[in-house]
C-alpha positions as CSV (number, residue, x, y, z in Angstrom):
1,X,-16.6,23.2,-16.7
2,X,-17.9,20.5,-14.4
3,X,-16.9,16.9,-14.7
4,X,-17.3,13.5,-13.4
5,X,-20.2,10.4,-13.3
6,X,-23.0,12.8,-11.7
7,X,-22.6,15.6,-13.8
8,X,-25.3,14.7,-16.1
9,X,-27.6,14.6,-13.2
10,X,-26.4,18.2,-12.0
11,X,-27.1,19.0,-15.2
12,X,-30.4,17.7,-15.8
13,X,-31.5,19.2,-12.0
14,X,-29.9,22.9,-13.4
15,X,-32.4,22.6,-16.3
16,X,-35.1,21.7,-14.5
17,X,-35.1,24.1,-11.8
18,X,-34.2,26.9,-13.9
19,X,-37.7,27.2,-16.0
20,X,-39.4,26.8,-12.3
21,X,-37.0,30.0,-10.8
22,X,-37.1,32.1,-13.3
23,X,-40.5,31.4,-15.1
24,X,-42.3,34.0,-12.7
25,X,-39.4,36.8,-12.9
26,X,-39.6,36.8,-16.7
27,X,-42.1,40.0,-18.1
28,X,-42.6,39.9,-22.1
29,X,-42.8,43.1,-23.4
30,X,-45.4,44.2,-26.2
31,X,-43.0,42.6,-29.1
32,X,-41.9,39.4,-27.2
33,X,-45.8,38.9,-27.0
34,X,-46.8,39.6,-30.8
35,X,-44.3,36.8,-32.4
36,X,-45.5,34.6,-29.6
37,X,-42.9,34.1,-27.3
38,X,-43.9,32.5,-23.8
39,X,-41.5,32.8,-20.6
40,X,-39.8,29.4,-21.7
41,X,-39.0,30.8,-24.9
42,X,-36.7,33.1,-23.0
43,X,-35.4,31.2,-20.5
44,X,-34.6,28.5,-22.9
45,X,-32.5,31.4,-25.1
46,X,-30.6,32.1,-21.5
47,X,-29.5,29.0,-21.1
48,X,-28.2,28.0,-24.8
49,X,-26.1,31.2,-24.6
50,X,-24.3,30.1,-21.5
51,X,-23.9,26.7,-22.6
């Protein structure tokens, strides 16, 4: 993947950004909701799969 002395900062800008994009465009259904998942929950499981 990416390399180099800034990618740590790419990388913690990605992360950051990321919950803020996709926060709003995330809709729990019923399930999601009953064990207590919040948005982050699944944009946090999004992001460990591509990593």
């Amino acid at each position: 993947m990416w390399s180099g002395p800034l990618f740590p900062l790419i990388e913690m800008i990605f992360d950051a950004m990321t919950f803020l994009i996709l926060r709003h465009r995330i809709i729990l259904n019923f399930e999601a909701e009953r064990q207590g998942m919040k948005e982050d929950d699944v944009i946090q499981k999004l992001i460990d799969k591509i990593k």
